[in-house]
C-alpha positions as CSV (number, residue, x, y, z in Angstrom):
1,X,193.3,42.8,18.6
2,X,189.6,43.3,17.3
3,X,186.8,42.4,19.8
4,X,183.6,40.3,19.7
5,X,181.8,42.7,21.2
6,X,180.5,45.9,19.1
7,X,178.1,49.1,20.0
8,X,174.6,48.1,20.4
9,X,175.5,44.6,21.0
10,X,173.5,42.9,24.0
11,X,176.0,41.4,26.6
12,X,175.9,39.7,30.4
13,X,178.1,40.5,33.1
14,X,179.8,37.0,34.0
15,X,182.4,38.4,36.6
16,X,182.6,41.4,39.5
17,X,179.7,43.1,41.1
18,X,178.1,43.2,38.7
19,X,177.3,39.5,37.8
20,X,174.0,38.7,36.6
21,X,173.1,41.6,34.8
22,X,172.0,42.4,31.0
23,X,172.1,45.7,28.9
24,X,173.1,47.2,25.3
25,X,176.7,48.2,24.7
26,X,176.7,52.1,24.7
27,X,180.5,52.2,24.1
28,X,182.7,49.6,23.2
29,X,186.5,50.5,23.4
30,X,189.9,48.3,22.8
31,X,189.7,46.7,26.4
32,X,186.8,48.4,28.1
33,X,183.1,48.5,27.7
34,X,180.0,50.8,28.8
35,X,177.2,48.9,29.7
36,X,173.4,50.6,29.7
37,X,172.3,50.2,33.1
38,X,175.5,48.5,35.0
39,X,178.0,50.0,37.1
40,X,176.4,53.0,37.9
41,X,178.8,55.7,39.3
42,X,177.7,59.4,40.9
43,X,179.8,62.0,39.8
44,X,179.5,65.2,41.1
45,X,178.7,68.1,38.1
46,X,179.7,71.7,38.5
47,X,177.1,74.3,37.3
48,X,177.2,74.8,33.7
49,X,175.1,76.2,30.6
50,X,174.2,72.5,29.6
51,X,173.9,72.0,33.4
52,X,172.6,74.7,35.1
53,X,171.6,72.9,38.3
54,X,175.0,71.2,38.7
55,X,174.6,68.2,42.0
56,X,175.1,64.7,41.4
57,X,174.5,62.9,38.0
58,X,174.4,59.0,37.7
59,X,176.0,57.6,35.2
60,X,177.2,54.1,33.9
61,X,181.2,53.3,34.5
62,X,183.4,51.2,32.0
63,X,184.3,47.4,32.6
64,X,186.4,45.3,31.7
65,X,186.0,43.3,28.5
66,X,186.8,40.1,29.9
67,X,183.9,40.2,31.9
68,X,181.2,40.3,30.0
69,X,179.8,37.9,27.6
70,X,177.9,38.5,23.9
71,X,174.6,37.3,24.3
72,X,173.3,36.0,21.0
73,X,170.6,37.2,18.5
74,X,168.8,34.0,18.8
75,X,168.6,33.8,22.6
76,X,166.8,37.3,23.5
């Protein structure tokens, strides 16, 4: 089933945690979405060459597609 909701689309959150909040679809998958600036999750990074601190990174998590909502051209 295609989706409504491409890469680089702008969305809101209308269910979850989350609710409320705006950003640009970074990823846009078959039932999951990555959302610039929601559901950020730490993950902890081993040292590497493209890493060489390592520590904790932030980074944004997936959500569901049913709960978030394409915001239209004409409304930003």
């Amino acid at each position: 089933m295609p989706s409504h909701i491409k890469k680089g689309d702008i969305v809101a959150v209308i269910a979850g945690n989350h609710r409320g909040k705006q950003g640009k679809v970074l990823v846009a998958g078959a039932d999951r979405v990555i959302v610039e600036g929601v559901r950020m999750v730490k993950k902890h990074a081993r040292r590497s060459q493209s890493l060489p601190q390592g520590g904790i990174i932030e980074k944004e998590g997936p959500i569901h597609i049913s709960n978030v909502k394409l915001i239209p051209a004409a409304a930003q």
